[in-house]
Biopython code that builds the backbone (N, CA, C, O; Angstrom):
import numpy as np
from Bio.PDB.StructureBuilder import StructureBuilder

atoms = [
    (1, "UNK", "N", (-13.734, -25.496, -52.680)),
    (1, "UNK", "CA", (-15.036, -24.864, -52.594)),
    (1, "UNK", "C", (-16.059, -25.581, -53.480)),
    (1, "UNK", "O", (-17.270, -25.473, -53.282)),
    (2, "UNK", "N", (-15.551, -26.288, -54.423)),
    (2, "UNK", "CA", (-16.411, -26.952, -55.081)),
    (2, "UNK", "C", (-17.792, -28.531, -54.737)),
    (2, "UNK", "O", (-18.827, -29.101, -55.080)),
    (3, "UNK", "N", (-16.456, -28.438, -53.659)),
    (3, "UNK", "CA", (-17.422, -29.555, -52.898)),
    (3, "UNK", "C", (-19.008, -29.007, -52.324)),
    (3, "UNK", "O", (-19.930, -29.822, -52.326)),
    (4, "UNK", "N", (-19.226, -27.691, -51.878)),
    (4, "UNK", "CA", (-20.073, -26.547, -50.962)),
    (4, "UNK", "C", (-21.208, -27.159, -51.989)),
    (4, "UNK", "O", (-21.147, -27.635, -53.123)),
    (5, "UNK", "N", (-22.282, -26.914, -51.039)),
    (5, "UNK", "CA", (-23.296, -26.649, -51.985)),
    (5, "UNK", "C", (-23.817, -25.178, -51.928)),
    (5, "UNK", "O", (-23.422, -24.544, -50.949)),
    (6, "UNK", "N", (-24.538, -24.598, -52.702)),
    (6, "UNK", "CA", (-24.377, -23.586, -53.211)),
    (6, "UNK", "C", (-25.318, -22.500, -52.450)),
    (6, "UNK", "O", (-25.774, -21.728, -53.293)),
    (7, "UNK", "N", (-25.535, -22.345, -51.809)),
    (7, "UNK", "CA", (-26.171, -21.875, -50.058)),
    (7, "UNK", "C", (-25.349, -21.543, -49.298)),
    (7, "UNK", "O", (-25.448, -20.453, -48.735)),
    (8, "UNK", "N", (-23.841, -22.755, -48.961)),
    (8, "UNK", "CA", (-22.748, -22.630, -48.201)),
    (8, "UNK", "C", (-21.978, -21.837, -48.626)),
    (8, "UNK", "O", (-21.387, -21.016, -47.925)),
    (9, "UNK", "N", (-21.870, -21.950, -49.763)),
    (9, "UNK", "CA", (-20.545, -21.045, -51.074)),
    (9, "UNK", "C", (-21.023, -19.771, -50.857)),
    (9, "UNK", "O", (-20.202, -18.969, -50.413)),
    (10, "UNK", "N", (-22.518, -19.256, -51.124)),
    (10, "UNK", "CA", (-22.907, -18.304, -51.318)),
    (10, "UNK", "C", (-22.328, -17.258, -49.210)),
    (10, "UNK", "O", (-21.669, -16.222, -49.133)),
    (11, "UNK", "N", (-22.783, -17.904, -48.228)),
    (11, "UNK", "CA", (-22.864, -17.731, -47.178)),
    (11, "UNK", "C", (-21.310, -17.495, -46.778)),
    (11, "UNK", "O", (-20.954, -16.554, -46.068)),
    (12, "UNK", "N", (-20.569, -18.312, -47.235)),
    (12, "UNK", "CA", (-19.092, -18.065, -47.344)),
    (12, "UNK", "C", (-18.309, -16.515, -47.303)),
    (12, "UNK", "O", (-17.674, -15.700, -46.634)),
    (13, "UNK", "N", (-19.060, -16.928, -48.884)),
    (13, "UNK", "CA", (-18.709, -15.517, -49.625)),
    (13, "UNK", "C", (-19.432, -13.918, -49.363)),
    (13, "UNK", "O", (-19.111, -12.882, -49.945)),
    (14, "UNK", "N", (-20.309, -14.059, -48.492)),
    (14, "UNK", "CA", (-20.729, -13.224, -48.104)),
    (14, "UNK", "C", (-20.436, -12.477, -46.657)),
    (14, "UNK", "O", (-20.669, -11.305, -46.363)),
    (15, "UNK", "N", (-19.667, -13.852, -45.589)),
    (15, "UNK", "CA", (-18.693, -13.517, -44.504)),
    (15, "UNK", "C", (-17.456, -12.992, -44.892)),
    (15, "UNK", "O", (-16.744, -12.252, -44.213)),
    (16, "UNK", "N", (-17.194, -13.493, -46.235)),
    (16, "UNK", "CA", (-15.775, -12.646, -46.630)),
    (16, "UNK", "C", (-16.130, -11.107, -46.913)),
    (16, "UNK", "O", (-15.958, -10.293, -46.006)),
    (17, "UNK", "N", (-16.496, -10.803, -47.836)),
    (17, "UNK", "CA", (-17.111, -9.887, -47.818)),
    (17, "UNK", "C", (-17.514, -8.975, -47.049)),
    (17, "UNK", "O", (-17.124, -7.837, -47.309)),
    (18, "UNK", "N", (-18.501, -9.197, -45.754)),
    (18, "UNK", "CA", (-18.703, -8.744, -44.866)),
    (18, "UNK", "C", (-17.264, -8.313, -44.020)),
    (18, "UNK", "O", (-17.062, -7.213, -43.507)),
    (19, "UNK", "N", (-16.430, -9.355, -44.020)),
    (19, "UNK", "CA", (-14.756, -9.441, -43.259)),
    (19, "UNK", "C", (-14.003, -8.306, -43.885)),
    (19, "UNK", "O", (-13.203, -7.647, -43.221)),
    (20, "UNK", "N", (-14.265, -8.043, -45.262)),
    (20, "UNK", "CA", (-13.142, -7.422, -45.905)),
    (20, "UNK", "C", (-14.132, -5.764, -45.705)),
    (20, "UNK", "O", (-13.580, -4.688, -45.475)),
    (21, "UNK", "N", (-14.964, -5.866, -45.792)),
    (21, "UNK", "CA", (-15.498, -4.396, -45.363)),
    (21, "UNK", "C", (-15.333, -3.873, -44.057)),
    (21, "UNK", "O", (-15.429, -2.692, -43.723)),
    (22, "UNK", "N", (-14.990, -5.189, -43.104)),
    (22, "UNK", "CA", (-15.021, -4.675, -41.677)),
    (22, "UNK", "C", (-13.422, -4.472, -41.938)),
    (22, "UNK", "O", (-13.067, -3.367, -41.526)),
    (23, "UNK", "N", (-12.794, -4.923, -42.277)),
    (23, "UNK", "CA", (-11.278, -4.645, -42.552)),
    (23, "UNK", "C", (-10.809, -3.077, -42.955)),
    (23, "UNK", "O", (-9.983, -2.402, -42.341)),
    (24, "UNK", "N", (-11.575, -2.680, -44.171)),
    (24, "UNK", "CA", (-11.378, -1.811, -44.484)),
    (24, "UNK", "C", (-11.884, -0.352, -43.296)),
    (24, "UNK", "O", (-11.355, 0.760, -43.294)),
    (25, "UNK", "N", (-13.053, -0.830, -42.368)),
    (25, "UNK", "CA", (-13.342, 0.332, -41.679)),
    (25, "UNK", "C", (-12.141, 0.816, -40.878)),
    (25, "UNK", "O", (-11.849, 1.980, -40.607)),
    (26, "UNK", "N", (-11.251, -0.741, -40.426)),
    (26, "UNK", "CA", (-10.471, -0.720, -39.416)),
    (26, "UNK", "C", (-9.459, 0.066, -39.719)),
    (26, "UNK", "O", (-8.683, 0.517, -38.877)),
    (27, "UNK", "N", (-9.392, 0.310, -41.080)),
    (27, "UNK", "CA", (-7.782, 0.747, -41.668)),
    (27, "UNK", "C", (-8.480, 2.057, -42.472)),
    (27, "UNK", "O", (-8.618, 1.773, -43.662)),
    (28, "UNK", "N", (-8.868, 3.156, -42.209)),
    (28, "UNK", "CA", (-9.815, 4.143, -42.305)),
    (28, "UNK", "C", (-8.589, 4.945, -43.027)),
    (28, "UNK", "O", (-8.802, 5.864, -43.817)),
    (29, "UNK", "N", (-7.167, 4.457, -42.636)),
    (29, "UNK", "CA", (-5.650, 5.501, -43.014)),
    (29, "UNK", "C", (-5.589, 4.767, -44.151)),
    (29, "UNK", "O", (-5.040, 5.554, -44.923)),
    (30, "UNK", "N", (-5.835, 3.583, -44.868)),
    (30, "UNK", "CA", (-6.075, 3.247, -46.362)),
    (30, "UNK", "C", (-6.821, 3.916, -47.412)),
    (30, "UNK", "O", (-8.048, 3.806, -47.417)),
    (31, "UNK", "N", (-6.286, 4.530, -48.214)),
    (31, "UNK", "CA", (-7.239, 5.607, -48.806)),
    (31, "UNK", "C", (-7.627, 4.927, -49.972)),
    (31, "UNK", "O", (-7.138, 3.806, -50.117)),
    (32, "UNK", "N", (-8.321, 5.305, -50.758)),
    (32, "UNK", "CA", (-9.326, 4.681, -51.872)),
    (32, "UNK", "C", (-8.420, 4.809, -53.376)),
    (32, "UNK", "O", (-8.633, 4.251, -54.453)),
    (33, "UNK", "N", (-7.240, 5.861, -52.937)),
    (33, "UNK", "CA", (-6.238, 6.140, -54.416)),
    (33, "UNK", "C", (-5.554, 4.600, -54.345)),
    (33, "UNK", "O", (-5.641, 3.655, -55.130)),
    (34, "UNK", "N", (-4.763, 4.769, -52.937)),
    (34, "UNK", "CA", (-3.919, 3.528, -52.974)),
    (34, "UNK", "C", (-4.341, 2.218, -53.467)),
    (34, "UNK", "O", (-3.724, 1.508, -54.261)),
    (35, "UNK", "N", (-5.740, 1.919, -52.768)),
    (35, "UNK", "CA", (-6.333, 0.925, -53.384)),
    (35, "UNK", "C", (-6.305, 0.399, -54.740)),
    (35, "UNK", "O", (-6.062, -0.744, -55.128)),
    (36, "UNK", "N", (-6.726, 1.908, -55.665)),
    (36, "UNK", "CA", (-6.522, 1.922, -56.973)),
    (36, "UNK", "C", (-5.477, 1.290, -57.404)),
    (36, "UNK", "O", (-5.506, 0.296, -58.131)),
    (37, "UNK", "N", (-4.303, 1.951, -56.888)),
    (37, "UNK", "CA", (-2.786, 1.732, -57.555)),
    (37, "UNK", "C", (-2.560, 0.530, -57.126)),
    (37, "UNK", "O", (-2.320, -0.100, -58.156)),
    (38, "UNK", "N", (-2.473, -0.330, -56.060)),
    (38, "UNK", "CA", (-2.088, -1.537, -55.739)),
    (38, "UNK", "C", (-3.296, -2.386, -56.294)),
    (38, "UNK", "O", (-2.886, -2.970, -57.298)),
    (39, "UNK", "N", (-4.428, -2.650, -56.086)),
    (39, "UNK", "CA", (-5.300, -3.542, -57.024)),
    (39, "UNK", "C", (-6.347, -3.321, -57.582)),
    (39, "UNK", "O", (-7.239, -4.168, -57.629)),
    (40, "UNK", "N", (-6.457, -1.998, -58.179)),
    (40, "UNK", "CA", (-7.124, -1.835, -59.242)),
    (40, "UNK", "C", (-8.339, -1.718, -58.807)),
    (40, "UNK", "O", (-8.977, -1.540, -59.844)),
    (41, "UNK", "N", (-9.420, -1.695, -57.528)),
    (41, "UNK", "CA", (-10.394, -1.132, -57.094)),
    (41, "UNK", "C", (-10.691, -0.491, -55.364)),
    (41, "UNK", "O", (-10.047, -0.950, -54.421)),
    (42, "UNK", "N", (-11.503, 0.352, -55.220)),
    (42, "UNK", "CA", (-11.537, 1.130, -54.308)),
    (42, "UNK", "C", (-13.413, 0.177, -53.591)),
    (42, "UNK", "O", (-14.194, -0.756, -53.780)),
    (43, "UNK", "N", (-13.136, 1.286, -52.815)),
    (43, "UNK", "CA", (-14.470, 1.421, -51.791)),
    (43, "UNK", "C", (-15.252, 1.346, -52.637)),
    (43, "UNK", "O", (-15.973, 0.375, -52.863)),
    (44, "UNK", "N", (-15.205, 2.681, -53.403)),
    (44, "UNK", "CA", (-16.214, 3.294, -54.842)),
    (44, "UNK", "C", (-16.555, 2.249, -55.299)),
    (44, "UNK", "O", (-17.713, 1.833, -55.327)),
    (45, "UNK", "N", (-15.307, 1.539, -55.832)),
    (45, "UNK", "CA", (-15.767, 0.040, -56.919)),
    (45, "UNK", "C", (-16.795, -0.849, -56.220)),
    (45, "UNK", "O", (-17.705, -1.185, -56.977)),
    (46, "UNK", "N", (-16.895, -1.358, -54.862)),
    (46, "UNK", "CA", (-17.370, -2.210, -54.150)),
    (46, "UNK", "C", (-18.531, -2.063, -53.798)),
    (46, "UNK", "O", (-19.172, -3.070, -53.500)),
    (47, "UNK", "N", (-19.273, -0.493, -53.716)),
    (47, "UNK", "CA", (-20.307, 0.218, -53.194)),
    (47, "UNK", "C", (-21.222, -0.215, -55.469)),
    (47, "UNK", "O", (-22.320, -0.693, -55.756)),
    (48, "UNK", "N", (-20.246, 0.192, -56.274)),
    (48, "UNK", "CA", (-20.981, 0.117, -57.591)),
    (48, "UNK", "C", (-21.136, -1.336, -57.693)),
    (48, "UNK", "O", (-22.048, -1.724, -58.423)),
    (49, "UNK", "N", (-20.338, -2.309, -57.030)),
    (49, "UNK", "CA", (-20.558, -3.822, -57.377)),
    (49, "UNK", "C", (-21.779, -4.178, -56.879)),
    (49, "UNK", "O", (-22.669, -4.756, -57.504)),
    (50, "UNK", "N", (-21.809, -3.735, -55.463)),
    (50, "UNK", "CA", (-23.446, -4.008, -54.594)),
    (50, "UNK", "C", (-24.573, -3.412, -55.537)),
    (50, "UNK", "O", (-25.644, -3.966, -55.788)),
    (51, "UNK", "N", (-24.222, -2.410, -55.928)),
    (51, "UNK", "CA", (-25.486, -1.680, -57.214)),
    (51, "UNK", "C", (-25.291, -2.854, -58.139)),
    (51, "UNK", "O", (-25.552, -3.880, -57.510)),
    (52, "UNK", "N", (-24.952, -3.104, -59.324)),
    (52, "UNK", "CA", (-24.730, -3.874, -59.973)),
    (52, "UNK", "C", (-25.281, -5.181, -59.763)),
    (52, "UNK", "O", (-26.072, -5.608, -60.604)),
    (53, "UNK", "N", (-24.899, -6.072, -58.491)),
    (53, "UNK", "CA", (-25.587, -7.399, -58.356)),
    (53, "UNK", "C", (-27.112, -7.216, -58.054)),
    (53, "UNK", "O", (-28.051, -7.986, -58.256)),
    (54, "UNK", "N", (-27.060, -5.562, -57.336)),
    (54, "UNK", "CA", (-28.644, -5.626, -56.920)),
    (54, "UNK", "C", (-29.465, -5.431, -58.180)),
    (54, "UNK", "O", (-30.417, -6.209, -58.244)),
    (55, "UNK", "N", (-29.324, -4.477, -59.337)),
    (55, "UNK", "CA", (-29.627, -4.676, -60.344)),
    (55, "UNK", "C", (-29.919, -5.930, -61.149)),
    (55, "UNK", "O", (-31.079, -6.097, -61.527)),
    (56, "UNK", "N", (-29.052, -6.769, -61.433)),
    (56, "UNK", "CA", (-29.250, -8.130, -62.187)),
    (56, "UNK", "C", (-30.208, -8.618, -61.314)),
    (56, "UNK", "O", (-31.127, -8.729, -62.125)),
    (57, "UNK", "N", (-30.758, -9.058, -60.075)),
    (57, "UNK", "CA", (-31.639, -9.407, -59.025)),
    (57, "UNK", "C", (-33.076, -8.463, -59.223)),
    (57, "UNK", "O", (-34.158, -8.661, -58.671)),
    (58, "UNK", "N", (-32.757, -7.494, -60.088)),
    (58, "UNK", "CA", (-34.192, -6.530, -59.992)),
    (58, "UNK", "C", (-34.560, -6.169, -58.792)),
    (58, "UNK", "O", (-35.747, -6.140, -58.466)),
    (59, "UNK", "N", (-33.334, -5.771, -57.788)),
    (59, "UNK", "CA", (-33.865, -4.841, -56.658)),
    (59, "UNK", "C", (-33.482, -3.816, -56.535)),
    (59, "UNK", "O", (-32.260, -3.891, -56.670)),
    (60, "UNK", "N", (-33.750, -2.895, -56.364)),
    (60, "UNK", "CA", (-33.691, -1.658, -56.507)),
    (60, "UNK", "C", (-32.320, -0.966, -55.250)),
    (60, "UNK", "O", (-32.571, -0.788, -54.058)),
    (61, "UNK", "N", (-31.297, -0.754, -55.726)),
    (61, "UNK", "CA", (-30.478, -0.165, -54.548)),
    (61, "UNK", "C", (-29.609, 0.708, -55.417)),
    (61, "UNK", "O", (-28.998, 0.556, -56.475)),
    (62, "UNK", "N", (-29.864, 2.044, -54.233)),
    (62, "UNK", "CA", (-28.966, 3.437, -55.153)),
    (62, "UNK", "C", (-27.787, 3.544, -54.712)),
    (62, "UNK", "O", (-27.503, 3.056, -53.619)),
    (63, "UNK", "N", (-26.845, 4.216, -55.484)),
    (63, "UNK", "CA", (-25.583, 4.034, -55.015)),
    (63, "UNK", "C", (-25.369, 4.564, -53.495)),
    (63, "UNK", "O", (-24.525, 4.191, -52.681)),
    (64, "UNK", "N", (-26.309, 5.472, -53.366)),
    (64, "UNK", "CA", (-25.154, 6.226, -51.693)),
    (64, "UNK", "C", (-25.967, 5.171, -51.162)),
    (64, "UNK", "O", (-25.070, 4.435, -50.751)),
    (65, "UNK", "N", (-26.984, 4.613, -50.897)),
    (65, "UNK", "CA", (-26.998, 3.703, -49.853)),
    (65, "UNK", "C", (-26.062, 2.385, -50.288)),
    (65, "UNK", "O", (-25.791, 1.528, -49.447)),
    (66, "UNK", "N", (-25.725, 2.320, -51.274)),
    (66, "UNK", "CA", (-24.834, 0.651, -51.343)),
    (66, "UNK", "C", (-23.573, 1.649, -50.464)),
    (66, "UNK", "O", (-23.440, 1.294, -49.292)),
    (67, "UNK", "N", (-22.679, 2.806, -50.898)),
    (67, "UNK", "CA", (-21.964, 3.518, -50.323)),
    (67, "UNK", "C", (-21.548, 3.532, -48.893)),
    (67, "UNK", "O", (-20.516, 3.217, -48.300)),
    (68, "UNK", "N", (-23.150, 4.186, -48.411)),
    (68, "UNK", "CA", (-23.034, 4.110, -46.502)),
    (68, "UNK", "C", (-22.843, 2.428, -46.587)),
    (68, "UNK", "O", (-21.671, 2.050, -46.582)),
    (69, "UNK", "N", (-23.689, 1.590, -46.649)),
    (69, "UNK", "CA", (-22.851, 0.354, -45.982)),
    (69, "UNK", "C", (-21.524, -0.094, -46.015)),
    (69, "UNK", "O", (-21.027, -0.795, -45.133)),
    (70, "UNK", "N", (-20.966, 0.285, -46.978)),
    (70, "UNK", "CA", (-19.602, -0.021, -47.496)),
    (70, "UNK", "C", (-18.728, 0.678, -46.648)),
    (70, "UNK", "O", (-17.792, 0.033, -46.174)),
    (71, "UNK", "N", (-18.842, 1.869, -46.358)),
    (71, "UNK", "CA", (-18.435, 2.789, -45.936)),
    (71, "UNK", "C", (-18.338, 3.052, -44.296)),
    (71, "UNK", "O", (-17.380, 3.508, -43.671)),
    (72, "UNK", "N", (-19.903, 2.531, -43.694)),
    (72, "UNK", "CA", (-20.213, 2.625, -43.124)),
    (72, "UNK", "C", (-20.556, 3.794, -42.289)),
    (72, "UNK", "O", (-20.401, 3.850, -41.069)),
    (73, "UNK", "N", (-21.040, 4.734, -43.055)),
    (73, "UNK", "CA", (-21.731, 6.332, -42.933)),
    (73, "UNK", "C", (-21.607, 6.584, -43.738)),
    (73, "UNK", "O", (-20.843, 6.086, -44.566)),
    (74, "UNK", "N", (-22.490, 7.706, -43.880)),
    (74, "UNK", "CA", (-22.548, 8.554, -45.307)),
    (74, "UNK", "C", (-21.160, 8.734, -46.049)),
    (74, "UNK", "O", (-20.053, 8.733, -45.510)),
    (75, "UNK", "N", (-21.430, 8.883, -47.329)),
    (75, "UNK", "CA", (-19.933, 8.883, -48.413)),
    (75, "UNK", "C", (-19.471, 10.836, -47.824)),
    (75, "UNK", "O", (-18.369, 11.180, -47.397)),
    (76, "UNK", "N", (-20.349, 11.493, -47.954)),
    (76, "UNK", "CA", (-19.873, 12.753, -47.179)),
    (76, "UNK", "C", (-19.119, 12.834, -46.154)),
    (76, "UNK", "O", (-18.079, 13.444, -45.904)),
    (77, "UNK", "N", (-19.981, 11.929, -45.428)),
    (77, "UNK", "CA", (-19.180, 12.223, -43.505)),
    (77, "UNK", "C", (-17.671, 11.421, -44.006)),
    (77, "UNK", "O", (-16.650, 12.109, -44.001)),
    (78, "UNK", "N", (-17.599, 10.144, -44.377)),
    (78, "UNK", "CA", (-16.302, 9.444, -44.974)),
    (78, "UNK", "C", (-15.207, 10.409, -45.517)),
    (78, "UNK", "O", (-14.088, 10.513, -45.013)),
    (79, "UNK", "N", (-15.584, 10.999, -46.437)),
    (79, "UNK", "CA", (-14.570, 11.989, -47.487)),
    (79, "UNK", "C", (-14.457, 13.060, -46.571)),
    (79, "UNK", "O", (-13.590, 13.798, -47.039)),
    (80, "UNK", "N", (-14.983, 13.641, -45.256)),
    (80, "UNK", "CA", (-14.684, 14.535, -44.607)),
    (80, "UNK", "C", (-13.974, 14.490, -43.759)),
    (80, "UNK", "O", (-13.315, 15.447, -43.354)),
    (81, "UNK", "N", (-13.957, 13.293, -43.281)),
    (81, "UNK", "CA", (-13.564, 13.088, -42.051)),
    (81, "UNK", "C", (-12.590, 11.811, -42.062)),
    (81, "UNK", "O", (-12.140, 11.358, -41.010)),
    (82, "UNK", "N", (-12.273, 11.224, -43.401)),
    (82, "UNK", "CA", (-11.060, 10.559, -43.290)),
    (82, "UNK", "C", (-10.376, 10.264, -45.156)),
    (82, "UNK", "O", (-9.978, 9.234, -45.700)),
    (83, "UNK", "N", (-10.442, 10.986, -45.412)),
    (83, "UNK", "CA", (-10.143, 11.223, -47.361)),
    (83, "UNK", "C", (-9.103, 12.134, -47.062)),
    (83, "UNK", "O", (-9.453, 13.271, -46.744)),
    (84, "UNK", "N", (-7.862, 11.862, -47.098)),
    (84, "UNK", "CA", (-6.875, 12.781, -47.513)),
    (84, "UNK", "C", (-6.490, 13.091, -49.512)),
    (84, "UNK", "O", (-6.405, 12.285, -50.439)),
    (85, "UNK", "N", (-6.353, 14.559, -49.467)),
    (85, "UNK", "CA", (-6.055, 14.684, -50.745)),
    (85, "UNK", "C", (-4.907, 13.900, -51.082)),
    (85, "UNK", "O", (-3.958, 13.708, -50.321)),
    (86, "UNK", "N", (-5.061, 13.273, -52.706)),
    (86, "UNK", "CA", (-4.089, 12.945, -52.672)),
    (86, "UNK", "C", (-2.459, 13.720, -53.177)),
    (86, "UNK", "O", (-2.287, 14.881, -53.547)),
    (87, "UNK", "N", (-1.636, 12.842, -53.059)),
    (87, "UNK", "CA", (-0.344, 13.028, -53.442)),
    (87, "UNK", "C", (-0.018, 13.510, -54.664)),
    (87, "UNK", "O", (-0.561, 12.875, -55.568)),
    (88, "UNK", "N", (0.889, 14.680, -55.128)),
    (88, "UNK", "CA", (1.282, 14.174, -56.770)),
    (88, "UNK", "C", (1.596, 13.069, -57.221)),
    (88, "UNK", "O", (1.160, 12.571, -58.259)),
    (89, "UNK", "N", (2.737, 12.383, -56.133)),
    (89, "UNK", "CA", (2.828, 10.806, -56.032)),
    (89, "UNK", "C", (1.684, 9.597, -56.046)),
    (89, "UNK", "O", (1.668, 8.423, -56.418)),
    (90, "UNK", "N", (0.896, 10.362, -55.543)),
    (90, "UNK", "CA", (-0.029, 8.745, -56.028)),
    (90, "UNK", "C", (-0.699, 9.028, -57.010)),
    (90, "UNK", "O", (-1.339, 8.119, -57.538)),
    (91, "UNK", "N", (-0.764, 10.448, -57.590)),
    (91, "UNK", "CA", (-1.819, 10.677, -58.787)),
    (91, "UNK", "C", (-0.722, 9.959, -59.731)),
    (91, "UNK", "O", (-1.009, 8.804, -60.045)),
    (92, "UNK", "N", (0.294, 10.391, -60.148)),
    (92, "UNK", "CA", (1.483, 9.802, -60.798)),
    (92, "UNK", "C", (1.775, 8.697, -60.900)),
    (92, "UNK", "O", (2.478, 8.359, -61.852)),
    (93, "UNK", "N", (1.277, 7.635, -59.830)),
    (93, "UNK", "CA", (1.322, 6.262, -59.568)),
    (93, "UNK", "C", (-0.354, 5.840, -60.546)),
    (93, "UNK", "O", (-0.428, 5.299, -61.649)),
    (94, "UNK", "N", (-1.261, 6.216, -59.847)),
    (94, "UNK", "CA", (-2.842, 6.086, -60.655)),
    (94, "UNK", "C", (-2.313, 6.062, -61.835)),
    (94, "UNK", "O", (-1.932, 5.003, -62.333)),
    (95, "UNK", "N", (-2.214, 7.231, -62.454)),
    (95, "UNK", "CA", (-1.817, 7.271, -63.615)),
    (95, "UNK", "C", (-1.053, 6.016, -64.582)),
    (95, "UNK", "O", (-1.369, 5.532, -65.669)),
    (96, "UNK", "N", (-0.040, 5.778, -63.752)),
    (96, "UNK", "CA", (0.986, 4.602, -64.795)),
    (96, "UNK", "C", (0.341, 3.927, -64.761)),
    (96, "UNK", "O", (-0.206, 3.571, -65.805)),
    (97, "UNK", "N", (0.014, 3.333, -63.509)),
    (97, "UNK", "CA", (-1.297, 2.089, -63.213)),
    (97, "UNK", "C", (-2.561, 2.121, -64.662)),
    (97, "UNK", "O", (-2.948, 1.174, -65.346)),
    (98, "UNK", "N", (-2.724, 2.747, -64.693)),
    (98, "UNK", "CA", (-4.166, 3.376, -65.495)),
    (98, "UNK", "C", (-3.371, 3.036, -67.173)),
    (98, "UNK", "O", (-4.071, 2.439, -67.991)),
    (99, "UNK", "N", (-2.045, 3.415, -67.549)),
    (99, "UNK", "CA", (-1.669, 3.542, -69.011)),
    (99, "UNK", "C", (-0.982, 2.367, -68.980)),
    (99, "UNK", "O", (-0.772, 2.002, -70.137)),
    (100, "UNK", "N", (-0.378, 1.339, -67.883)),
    (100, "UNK", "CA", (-0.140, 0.005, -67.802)),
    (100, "UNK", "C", (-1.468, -0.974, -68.340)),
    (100, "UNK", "O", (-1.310, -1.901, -69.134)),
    (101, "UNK", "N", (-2.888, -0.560, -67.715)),
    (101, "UNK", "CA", (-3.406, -1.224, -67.823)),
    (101, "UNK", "C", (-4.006, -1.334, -69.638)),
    (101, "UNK", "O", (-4.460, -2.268, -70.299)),
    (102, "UNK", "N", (-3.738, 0.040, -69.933)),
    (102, "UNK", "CA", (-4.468, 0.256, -71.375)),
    (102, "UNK", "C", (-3.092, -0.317, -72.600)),
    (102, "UNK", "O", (-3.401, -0.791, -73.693)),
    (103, "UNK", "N", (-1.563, -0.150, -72.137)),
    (103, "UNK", "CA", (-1.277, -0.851, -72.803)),
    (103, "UNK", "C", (-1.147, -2.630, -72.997)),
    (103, "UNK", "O", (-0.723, -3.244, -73.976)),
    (104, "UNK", "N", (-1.587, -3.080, -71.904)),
    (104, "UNK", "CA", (-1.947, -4.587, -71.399)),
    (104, "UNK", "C", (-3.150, -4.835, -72.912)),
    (104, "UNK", "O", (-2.828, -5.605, -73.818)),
    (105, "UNK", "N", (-4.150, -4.251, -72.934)),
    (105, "UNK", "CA", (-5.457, -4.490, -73.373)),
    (105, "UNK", "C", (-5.082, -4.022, -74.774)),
    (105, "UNK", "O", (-5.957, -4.119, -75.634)),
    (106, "UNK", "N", (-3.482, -3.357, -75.227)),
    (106, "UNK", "CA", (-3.695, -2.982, -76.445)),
    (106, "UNK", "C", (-3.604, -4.499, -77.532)),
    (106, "UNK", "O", (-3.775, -4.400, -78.747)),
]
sb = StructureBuilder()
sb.init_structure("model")
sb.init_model(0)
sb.init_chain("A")
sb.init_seg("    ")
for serial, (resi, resn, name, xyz) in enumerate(atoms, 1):
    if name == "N":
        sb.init_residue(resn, " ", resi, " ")
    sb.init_atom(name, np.array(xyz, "f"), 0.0, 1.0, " ", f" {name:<3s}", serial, name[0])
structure = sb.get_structure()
């Protein structure tokens, strides 16, 4: 990638991106815990990253709209209509995940 100039890189990375959100609509039975537990960020995270870059850029974008795109409808209609509660098992999984990571950083 280093060869790219930095237009291409950027354009790249923004089809991935775009790819991995269309991915995620496709797999709607992937829930946002699991995500957690296997790599450490969700939908949530990805919708606050779009806030975040839009910020450093000084443009103005609030979270539920970074959300609906991510999401692709409202974060309501999403959590209603395809958010299963979770498991004791995956809260239990979050969890280790979560005190793995804090003893990593101790």
């Amino acid at each position: 990638m280093e060869q790219l100039d930095k237009q291409t890189q950027t354009e790249l990375e923004a089809a991935a991106f775009r790819r991995l959100l269309k991915h995620l609509d496709d797999n709607k039975d992937v829930q946002n815990i699991d995500l957690m537990i296997l790599a450490d960020f969700c939908r949530n995270c990805l919708s606050k990253w779009l806030v975040t870059a839009a910020e450093e850029r000084h443009i103005e974008l609030d979270l539920e709209s970074a959300r609906e795109h991510v999401y692709g409808m409202p974060y309501s209609e999403w959590k209603a209509n395809h958010q299963s509660p979770a498991t004791d098992e995956q809260l239990r999984a979050l969890e280790a995940r979560q005190k793995e990571k804090e003893n990593a950083s101790s």
